[in-house]
C-alpha positions as CSV (number, residue, x, y, z in Angstrom):
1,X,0.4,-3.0,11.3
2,X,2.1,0.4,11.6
3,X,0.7,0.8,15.0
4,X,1.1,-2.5,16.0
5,X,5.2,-2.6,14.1
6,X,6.0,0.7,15.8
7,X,4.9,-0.4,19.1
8,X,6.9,-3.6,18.7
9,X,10.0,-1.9,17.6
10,X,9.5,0.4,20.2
11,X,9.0,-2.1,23.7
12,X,12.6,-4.2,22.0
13,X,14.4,-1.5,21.1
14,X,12.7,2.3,23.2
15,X,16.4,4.4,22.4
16,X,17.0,3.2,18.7
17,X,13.1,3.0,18.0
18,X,13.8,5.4,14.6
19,X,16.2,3.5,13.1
20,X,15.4,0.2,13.8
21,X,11.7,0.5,12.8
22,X,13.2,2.0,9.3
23,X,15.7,-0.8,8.9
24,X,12.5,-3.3,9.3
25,X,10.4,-1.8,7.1
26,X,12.8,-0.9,4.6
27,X,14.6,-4.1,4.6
28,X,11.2,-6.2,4.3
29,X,9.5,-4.2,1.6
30,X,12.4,-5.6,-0.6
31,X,11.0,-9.1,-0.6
32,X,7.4,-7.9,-1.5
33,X,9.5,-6.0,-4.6
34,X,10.4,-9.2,-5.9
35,X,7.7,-11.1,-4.3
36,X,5.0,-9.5,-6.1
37,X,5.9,-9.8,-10.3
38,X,7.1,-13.1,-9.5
39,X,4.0,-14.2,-7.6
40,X,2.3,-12.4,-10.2
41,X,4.0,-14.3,-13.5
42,X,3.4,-17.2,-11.5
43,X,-0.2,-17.1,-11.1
44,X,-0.5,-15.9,-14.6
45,X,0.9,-19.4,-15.9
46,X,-0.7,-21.6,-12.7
47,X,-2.6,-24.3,-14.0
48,X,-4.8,-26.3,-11.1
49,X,-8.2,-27.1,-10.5
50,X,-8.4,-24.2,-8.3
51,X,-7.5,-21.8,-11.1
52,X,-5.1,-19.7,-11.8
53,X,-5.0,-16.8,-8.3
54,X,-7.1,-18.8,-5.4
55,X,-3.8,-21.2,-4.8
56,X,-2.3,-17.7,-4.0
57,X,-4.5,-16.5,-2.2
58,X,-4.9,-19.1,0.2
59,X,-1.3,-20.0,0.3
60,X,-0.2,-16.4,0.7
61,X,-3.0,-15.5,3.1
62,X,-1.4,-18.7,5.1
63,X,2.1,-18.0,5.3
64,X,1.3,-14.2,6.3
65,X,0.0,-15.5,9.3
66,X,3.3,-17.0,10.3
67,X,4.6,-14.8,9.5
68,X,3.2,-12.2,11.9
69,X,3.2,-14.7,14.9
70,X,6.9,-14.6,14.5
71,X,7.1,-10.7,14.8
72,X,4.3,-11.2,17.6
73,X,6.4,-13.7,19.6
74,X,9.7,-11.7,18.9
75,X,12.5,-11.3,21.5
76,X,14.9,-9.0,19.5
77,X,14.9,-7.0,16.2
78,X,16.5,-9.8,14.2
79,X,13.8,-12.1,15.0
80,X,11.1,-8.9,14.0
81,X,12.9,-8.6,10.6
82,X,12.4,-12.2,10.0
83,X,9.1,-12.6,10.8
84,X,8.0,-9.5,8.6
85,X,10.4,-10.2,6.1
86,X,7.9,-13.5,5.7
87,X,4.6,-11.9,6.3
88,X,5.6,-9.4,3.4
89,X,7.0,-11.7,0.4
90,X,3.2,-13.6,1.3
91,X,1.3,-11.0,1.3
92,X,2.9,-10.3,-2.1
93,X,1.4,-13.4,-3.4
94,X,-1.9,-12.5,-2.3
95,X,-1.8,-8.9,-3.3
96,X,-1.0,-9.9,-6.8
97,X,-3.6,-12.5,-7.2
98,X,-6.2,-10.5,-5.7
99,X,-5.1,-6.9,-7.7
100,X,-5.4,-8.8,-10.9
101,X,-9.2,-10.0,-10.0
102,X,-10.2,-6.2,-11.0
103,X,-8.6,-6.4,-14.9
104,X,-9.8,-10.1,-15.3
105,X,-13.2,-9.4,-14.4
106,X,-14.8,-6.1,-14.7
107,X,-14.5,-4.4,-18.0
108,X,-13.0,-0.7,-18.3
109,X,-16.2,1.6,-18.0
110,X,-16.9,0.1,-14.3
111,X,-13.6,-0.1,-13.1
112,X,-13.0,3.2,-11.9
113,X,-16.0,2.6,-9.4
114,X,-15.3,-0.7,-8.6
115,X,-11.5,0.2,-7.9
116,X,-13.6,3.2,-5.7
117,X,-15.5,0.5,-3.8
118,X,-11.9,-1.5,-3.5
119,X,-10.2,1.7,-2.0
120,X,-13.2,1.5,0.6
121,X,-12.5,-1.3,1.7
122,X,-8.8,-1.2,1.9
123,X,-9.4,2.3,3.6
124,X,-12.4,0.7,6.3
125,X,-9.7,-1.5,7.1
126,X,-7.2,0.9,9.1
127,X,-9.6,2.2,11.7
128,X,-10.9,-1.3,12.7
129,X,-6.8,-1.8,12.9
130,X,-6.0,0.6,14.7
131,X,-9.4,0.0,17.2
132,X,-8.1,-3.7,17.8
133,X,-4.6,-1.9,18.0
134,X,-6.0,0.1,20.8
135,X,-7.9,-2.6,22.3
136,X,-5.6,-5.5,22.5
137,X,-2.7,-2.9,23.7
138,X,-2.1,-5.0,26.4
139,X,-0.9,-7.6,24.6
140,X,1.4,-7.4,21.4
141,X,0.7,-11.0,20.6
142,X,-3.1,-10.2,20.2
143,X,-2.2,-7.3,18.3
144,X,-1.1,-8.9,15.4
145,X,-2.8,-12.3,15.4
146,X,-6.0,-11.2,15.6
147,X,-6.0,-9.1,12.8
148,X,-4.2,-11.7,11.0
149,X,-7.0,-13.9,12.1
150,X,-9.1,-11.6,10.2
151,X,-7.5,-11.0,7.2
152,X,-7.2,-15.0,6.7
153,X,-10.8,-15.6,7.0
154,X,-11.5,-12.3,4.5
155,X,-9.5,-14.2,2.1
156,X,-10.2,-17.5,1.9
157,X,-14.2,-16.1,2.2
158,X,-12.9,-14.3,-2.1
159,X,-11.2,-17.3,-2.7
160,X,-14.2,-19.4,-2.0
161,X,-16.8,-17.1,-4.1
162,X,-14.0,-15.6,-6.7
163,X,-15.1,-17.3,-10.1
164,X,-11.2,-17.7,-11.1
165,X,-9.6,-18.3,-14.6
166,X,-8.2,-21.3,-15.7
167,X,-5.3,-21.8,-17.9
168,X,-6.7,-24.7,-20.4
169,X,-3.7,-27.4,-20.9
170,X,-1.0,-26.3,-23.7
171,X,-2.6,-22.9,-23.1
172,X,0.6,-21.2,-21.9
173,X,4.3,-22.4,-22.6
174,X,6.2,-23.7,-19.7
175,X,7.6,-20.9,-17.6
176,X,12.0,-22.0,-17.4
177,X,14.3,-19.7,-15.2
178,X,14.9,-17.8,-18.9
179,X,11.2,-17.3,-19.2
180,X,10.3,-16.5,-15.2
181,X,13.8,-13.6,-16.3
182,X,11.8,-12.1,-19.7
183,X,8.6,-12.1,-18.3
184,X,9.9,-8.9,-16.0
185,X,10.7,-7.1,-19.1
186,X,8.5,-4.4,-20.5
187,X,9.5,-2.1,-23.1
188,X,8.8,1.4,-21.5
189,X,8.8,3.0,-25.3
190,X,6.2,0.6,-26.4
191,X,4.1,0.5,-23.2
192,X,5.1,4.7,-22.3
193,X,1.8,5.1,-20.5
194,X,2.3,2.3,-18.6
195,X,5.8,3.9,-17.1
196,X,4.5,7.2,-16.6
197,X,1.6,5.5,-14.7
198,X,4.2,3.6,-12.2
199,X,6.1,6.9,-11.7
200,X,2.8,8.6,-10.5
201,X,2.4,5.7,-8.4
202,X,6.0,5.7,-7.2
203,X,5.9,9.4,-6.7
204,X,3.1,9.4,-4.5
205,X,4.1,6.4,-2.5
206,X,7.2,7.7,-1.5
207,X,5.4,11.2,-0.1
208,X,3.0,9.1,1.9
209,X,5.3,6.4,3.0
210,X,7.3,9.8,4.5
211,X,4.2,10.2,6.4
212,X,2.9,7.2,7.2
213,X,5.9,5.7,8.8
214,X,6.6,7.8,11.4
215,X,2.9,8.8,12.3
216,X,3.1,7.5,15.8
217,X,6.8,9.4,16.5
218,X,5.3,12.5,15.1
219,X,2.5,12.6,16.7
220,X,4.2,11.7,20.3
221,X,7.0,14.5,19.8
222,X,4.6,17.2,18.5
223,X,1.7,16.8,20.9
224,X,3.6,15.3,23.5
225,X,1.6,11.7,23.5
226,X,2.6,8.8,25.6
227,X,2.6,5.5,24.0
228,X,-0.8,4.4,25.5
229,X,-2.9,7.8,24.6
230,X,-1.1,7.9,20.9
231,X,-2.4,4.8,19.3
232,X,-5.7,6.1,20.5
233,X,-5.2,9.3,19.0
234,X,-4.2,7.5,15.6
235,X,-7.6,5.8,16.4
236,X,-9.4,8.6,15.9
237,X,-7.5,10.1,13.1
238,X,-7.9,7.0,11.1
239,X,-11.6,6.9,11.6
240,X,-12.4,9.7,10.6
241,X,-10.1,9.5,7.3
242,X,-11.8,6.6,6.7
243,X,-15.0,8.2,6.1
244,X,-13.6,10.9,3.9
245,X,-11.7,8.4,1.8
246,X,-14.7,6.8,1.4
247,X,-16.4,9.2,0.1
248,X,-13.5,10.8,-2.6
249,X,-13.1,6.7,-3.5
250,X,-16.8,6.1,-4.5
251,X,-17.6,9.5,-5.8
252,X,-13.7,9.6,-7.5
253,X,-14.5,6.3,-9.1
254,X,-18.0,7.4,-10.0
255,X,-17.1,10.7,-11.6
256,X,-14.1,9.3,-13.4
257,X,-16.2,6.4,-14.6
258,X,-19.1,8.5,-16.2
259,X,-17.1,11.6,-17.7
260,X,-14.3,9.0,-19.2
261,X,-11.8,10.7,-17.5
262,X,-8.8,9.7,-15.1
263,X,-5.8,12.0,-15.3
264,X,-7.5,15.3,-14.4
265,X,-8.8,13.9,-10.6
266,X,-5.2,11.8,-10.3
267,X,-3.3,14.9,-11.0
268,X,-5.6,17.4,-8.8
269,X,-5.5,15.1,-6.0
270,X,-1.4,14.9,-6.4
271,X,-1.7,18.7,-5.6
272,X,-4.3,19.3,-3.1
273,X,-2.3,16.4,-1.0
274,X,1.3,17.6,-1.3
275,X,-0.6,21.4,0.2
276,X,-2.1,19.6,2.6
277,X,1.1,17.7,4.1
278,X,2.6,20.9,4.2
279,X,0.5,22.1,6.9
280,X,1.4,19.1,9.5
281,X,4.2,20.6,10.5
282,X,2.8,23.8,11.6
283,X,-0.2,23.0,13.2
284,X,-1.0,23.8,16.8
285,X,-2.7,21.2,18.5
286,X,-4.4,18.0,17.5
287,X,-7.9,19.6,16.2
288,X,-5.8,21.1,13.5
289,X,-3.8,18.2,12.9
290,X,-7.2,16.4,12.4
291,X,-8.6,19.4,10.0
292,X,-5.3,18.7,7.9
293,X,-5.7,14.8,7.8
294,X,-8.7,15.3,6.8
295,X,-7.9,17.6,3.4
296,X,-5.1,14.7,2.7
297,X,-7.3,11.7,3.3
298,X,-10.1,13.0,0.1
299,X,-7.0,13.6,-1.7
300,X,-5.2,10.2,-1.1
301,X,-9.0,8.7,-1.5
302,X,-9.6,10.1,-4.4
303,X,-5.9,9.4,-5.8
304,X,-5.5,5.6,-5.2
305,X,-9.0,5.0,-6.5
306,X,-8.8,6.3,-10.0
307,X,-5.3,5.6,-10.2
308,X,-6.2,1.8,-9.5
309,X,-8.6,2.1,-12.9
310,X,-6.4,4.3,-14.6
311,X,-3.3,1.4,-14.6
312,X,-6.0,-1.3,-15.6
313,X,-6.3,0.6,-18.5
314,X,-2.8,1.3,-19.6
315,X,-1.9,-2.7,-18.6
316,X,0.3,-4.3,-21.2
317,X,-1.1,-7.6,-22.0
318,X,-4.0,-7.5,-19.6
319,X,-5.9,-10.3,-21.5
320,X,-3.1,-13.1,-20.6
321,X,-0.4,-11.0,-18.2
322,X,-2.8,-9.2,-15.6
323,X,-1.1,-10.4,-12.9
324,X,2.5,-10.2,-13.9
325,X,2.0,-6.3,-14.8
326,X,0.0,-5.4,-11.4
327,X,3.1,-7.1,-9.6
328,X,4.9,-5.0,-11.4
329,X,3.4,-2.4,-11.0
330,X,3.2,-2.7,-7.2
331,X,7.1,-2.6,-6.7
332,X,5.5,1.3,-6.9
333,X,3.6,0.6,-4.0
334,X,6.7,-0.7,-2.0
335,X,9.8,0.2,-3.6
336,X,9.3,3.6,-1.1
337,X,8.5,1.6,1.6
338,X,12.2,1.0,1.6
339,X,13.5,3.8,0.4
340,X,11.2,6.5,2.9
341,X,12.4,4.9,5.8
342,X,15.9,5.0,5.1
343,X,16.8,8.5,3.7
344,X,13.8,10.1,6.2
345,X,16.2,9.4,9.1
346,X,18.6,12.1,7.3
347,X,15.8,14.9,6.8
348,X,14.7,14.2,10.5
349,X,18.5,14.9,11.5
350,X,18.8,18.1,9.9
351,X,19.3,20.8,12.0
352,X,20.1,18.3,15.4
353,X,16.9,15.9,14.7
354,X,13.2,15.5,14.6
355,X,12.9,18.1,12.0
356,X,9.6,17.3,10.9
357,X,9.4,20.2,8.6
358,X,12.1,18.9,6.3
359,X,10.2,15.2,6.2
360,X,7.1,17.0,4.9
361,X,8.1,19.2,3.3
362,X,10.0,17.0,1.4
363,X,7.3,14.6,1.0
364,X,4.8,17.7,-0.1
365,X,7.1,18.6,-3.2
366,X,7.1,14.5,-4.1
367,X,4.0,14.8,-3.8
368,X,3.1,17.2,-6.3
369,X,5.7,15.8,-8.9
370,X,3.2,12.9,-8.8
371,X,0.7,15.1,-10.9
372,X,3.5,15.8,-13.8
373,X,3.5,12.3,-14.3
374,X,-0.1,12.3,-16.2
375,X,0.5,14.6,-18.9
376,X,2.5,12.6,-21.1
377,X,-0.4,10.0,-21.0
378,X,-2.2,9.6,-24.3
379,X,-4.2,6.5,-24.0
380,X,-6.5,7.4,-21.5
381,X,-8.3,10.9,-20.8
C-alpha cells in the first residue's frame, strides 16, 4: 500500500503529491489509534459462538476491502481519505484480534520465535506487494484489490483453523460507555515496563515511518526515477530486505528465545538502524542505496521480532485483557504514522526543500533513543 497510496496520491494530485499523501496517511492512522484498543476491549469481552477474535477478523478483514475499493475507484483526495480512513479503523479490528492470538496461545519461552516466524511473514508480504504493485501498474484499481483479495482470503483461511477463546456466560461483566472509558486506563507506575516498552516502540516507529513514507519521493529525486521504473526499483529493494529480515526475525527470535534475553538484541538493533539510516542520504547510486537497506532491514528484522515477544511479556493482564493491551500498545505502531508525515514536510523544507538529510538524520537520532528505552526494564532480561 505505500506504493500503491503514493501512486494514487500522485496520478490525482502530481504538484501537491507531498502534502497530500502526508495529510492521508496522517489523518487516517488516527482512526486505527482509536480503532485498535477499542477493537481490542471489544473482542476481549465478545461472547459468540465464534469466539471471542474470529468475528473480528472476518468483519475487519471485510470492511478493509471496501474500504480499499473506495481509494481504488477515487476521483479526488477527499474521496482517497475516505476510503483509507475505512480500510484503516478495519484493519484495526483485525490487527488486534490477530496480535493477541500470540499471548493467548503460545506460552513465553516460544514466543520470541514464534513472533520471529510472525515478522516473516509480515516481512514476505511487502515484496509480493510491491511485485503485484509493479505488475498491475497499469491499473490502480488492480493494484489495491487484488492484494486486498489476498489478504481476505489469508484471513478468513486463521479464522477458519484459529482454535479461539470463548468468554463462558457471566464470565465478564457487561462492558457500559463508563467501562469501554476505564478499560483504556493503565497505570504506567504499576505496569512501568509496559510504558517503557510502548516508548521503544513509539520511538522506533516514528524513525521508520520518516522513511518509509516518502520512499518512493526519495528515491525518484535522488536517483532521478520515473514513476514507472521506481516502483520497480522499490521491487527490488523490498526483496531483497525481505530475505535479510527473515533471517534477523527467526534467528532474533531464536537467540532471544534460548538465552532468555530480549533487551540486549532490541536495544542493539535500535543502534545499528539509526547508523544505518544515516547513510541514505549520502549514498551515490542505487547499489549503495541497496548495501544500506540492507544493514537497516537485519536491524528492523531483528527489532520488531523480539520486541513483539518482549511486550507479550510485560502485558498487563494478558490472561483476560490480551487484546485490549496489544491495541494499546499498537497506537505505538500508528500514532507516528500521523505524526511522521506531518512534521517530515518541515525537515524536507529546510534549506528550500527536499532536504533528505534532515528527514534522516532526524529519523537516525529517533532512532537510537529507541534503545534508552530498555534500560529501565526489570521484568524481562
Amino acid at each position: 500500500m505505500a506504493i500503491s497510496l503514493a501512486l494514487k496520491i500522485q496520478q490525482i494530485d502530481p504538484t501537491n503529491k507531498e502534502t497530500s499523501l502526508g495529510v492521508v496517511i496522517g489523518v487516517a492512522a488516527m482512526f486505527a489509534i482509536v480503532g485498535n484498543p477499542v477493537a481490542g476491549l471489544l473482542s476481549d469481552h465478545t461472547r459468540s459462538r465464534l469466539g471471542m477474535r474470529r468475528p473480528w477478523l472476518i468483519g475487519g478483514v471485510l470492511v478493509a476491502l471496501l474500504g480499499l475499493w473506495i481509494v481504488a475507484a477515487a476521483s479526488t483526495v477527499p474521496m482517497v481519505l475516505a476510503g483509507w480512513c475505512l480500510a484503516q479503523l478495519a484493519f484495526s479490528a483485525v490487527n488486534a484480534a490477530m496480535t493477541a492470538v500470540l499471548p493467548d496461545q503460545y506460552p513465553a519461552e516460544r514466543r520470541g520465535r514464534v513472533s520471529g516466524l510472525i515478522n516473516l511473514g509480515q516481512a514476505a508480504g511487502i515484496p509480493v506487494g510491491l511485485a503485484l504493485a509493479q505488475a498491475l501498474n497499469g491499473s490502480l484499481v488492480a493494484v489495491f484489490l487484488v492484494p486486498g483479495a489476498i489478504g481476505v482470503a489469508a484471513v478468513l483461511l486463521l479464522a477458519l483453523v484459529l482454535p479461539d477463546r470463548r468468554n463462558a456466560h457471566g464470565e465478564r461483566a457487561p462492558l457500559d460507555l463508563a467501562g469501554l472509558l476505564r478499560g483504556f486506563v493503565i497505570d504506567s507506575r504499576r505496569h512501568s515496563d509496559f510504558a517503557w516498552a510502548w516508548a521503544g516502540r513509539f520511538l522506533i516507529m516514528l524513525a521508520f515511518s520518516f522513511i518509509n513514507t516518502y520512499t518512493v519521493y526519495f528515491l525518484s529525486n535522488r536517483f532521478g526515477f520515473g514513476p514507472d521504473e521506481v516502483a520497480g526499483r522499490a521491487a527490488t529493494s523490498a526483496a531483497i530486505g525481505t530475505v535479510v529480515i527473515g533471517v534477523s526475525s527467526v534467528l532474533g527470535g531464536f537467540l532471544s528465545d534460548r538465552l532468555g534475553r530480549r533487551k540486549i538484541f532490541i536495544a542493539a538493533s535500535s543502534v545499528l538502524f539509526g547508523a544505518s539510516v544515516l547513510v541514505f542520504p549520502f549514498v551515490p547510486n542505487f547499489t549503495g542505496y541497496l548495501v544500506a537497506a540492507v544493514v537497516n532491514s537485519f536491524a528492523v528484522g531483528m527489532f520488531f521480532a523480539v520486541d513483539l515477544a518482549l511486550v507479550t511479556d510485560v502485558l498487563p493482564s494478558k490472561e483476560t485483557d490480551a487484546a485490549k493491551g496489544m491495541g494499546i500498545f499498537a497506537i505505538a505502531n500508528k500514532l507516528p504514522e500521523s505524526v511522521a508525515p506531518m512534521t517530515a514536510p518541515l525537515l524536507l523544507a529546510i534549506g528550500g526543500g527536499q532536504n533528505y538529510v534532515a528527514l534522516f538524520g532526524a529519523a537516525a537520532v529517533i532512532g537510537m533513543l529507541g534503545a534508552l528505552t530498555m534500560r529501565p526494564i526489570r521484568g524481562v532480561r
